[in-house]
C-alpha positions as a Markdown table, in Angstrom:
| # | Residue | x | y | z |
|---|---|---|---|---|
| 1 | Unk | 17.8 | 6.2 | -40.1 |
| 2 | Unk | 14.2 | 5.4 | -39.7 |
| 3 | Unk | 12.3 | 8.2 | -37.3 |
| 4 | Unk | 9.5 | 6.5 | -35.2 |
| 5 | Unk | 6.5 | 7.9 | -33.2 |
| 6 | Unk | 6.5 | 7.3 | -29.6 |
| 7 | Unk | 4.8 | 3.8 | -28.1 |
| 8 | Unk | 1.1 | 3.6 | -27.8 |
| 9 | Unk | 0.0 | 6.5 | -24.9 |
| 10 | Unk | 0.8 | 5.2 | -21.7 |
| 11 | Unk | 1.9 | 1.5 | -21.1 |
| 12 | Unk | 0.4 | -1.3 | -23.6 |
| 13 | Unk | -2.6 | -2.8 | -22.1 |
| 14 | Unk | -4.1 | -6.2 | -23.0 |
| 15 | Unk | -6.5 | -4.1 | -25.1 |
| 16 | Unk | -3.8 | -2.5 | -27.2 |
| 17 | Unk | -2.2 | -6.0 | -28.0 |
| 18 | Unk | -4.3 | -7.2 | -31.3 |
| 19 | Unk | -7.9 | -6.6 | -30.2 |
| 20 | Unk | -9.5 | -4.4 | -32.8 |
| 21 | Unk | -5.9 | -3.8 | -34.4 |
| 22 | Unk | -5.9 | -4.5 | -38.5 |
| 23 | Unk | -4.7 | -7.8 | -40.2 |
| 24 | Unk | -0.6 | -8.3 | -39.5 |
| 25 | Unk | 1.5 | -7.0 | -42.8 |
| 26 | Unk | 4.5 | -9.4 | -41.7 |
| 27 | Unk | 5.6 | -11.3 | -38.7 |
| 28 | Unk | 10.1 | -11.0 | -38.6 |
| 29 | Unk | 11.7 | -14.0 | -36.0 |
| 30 | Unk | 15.5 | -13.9 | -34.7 |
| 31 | Unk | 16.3 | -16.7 | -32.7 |
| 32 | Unk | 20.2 | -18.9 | -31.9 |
| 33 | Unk | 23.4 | -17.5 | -31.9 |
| 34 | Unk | 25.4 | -17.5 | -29.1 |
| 35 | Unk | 23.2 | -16.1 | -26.6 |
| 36 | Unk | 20.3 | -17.9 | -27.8 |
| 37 | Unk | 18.0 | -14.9 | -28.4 |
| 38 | Unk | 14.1 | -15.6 | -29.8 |
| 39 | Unk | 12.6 | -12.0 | -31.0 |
| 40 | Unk | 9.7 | -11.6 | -32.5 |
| 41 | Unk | 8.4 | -8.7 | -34.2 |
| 42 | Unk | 5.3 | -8.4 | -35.7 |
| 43 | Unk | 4.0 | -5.1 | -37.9 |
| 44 | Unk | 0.4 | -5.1 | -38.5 |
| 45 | Unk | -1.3 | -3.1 | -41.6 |
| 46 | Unk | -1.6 | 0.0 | -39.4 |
| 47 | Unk | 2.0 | 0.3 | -38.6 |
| 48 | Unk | 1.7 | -0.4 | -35.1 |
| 49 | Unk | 4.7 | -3.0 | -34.2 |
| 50 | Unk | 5.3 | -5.5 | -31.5 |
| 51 | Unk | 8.3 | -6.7 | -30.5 |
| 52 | Unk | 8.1 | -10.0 | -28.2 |
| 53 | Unk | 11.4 | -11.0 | -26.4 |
| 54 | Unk | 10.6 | -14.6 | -25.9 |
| 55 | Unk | 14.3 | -15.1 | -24.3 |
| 56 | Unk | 13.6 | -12.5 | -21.5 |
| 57 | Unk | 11.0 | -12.1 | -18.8 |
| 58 | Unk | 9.3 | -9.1 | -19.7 |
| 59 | Unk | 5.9 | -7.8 | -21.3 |
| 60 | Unk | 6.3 | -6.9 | -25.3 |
| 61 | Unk | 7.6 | -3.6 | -26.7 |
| 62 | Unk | 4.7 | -1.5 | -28.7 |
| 63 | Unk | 5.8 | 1.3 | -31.0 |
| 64 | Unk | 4.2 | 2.6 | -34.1 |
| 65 | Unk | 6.0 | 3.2 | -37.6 |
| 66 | Unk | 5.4 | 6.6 | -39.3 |
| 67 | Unk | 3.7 | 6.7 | -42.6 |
| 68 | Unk | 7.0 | 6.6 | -45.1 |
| 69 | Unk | 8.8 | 4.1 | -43.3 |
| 70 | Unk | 6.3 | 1.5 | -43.1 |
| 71 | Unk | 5.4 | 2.3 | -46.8 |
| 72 | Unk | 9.3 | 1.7 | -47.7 |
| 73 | Unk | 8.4 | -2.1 | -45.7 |
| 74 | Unk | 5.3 | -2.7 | -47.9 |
| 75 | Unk | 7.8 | -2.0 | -50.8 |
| 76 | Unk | 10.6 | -4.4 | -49.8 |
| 77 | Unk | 7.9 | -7.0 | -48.9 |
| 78 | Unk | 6.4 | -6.9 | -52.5 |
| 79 | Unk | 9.8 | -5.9 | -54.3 |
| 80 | Unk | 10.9 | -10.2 | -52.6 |
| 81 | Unk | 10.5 | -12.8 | -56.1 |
| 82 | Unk | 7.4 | -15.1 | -55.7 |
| 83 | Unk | 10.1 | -17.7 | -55.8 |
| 84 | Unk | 11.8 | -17.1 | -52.3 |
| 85 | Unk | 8.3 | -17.7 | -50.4 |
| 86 | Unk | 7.4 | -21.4 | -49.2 |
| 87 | Unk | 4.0 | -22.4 | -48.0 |
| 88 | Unk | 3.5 | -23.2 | -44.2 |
| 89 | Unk | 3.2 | -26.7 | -43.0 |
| 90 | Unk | 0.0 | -27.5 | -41.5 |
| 91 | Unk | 0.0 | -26.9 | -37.9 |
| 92 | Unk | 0.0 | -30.8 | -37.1 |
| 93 | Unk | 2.9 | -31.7 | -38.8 |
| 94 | Unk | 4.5 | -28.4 | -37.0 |
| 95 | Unk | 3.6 | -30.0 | -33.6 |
| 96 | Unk | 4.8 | -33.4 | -34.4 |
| 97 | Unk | 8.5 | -31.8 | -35.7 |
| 98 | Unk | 8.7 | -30.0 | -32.7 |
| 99 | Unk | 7.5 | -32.9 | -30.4 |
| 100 | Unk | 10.7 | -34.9 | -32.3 |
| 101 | Unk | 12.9 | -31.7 | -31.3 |
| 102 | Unk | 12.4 | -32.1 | -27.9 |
| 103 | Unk | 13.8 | -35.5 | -28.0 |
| 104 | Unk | 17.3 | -34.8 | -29.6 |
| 105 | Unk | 19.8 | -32.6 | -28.7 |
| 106 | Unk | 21.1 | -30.3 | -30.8 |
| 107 | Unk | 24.0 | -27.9 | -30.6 |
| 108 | Unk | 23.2 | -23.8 | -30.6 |
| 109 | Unk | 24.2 | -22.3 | -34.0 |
| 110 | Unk | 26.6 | -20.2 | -33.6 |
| 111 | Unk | 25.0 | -17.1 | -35.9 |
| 112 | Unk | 21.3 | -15.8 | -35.1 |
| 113 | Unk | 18.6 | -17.2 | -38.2 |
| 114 | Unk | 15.5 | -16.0 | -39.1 |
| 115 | Unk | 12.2 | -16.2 | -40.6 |
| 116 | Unk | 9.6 | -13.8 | -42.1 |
| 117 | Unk | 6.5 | -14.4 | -42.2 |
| 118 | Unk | 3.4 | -13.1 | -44.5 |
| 119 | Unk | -0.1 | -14.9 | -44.5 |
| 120 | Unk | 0.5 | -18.3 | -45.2 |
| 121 | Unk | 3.8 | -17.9 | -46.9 |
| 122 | Unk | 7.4 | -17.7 | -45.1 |
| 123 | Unk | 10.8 | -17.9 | -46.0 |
| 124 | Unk | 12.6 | -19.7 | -43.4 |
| 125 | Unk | 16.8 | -20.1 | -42.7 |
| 126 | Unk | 18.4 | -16.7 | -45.3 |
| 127 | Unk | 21.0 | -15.0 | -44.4 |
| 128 | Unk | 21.2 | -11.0 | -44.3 |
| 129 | Unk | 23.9 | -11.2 | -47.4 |
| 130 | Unk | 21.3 | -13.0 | -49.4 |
| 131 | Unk | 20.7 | -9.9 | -52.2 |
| 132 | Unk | 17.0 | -11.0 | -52.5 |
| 133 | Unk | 16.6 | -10.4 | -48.8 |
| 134 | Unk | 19.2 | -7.8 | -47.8 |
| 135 | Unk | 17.0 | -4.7 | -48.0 |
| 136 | Unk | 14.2 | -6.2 | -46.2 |
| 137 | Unk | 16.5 | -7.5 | -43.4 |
| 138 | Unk | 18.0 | -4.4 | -43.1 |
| 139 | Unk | 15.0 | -2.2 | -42.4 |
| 140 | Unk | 13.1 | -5.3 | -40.1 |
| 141 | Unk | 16.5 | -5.3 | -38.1 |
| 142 | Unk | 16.3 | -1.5 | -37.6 |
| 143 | Unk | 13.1 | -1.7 | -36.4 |
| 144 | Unk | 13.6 | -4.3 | -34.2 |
| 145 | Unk | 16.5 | -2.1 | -32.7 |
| 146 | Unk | 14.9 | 0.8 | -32.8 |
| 147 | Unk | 11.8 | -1.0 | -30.3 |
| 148 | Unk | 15.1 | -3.1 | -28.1 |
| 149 | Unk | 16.4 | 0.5 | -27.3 |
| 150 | Unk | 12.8 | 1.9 | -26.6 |
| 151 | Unk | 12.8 | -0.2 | -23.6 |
| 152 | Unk | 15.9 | -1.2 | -21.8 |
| 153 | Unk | 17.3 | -3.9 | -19.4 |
């Protein structure tokens, strides 16, 4: 099991959320399934991770990872084939899709997706069985987890 230092001293402030923080080292979404969560966790370079519960009222989750842990996530990001990355639409055409979602209604999935995120690349839509992805999926869920639990209902 991953070990984790505490949150950021005291409460996170708007000062502690990005400003002067380094470049983001991935960016992990959950969203659907039957209770139609949307979780976003984002680990910047410095290990310091946010987890934003878009699907419940409340400010996001800030922890840090330790040294070995977020090396061992560096590692599964670089250990993914070139292959399993897509470029990211422009931001125009990522308007107009969701513009044309609004208008159509479709049914909740009934299993949570997700998406990773890494500069302009993503990989939208795996599954957690997928071999490529399993080890990364594994160690973003934990984390993700591991900052739910930090602060509960």
């Amino acid at each position: 099991m991953a070990r984790y230092r505490p949150a950021f001293e005291g409460e996170s402030s708007p000062g502690d959320e990005g400003g002067g923080r380094p470049g983001v080292l991935v960016r992990y979404r959950v969203f659907g399934g039957p209770v139609a969560v949307d979780q976003r966790l984002t680990v910047f370079e410095d290990g310091a991770v946010q987890l934003d519960e878009r699907h419940r009222s409340r400010d996001p989750t800030w922890l840090r990872l330790r040294a070995p842990e977020l090396d061992r996530l560096r590692a599964a990001l670089e250990e993914l084939p070139e292959r399993r990355w897509s470029m990211l639409a422009r931001p125009r055409l990522i308007r107009a899709k969701n513009l044309f979602n609004l208008f159509r209604t479709v049914p909740m999935p009934s299993v949570a997706h997700f998406q990773l995120k890494r500069g302009g690349r993503a990989i939208v839509g795996g599954t957690a069985k997928d071999p490529d992805l399993a080890a990364l999926v594994e160690l973003l869920d934990s984390v993700r987890v591991h900052a739910v639990r930090a602060r509960p209902r």
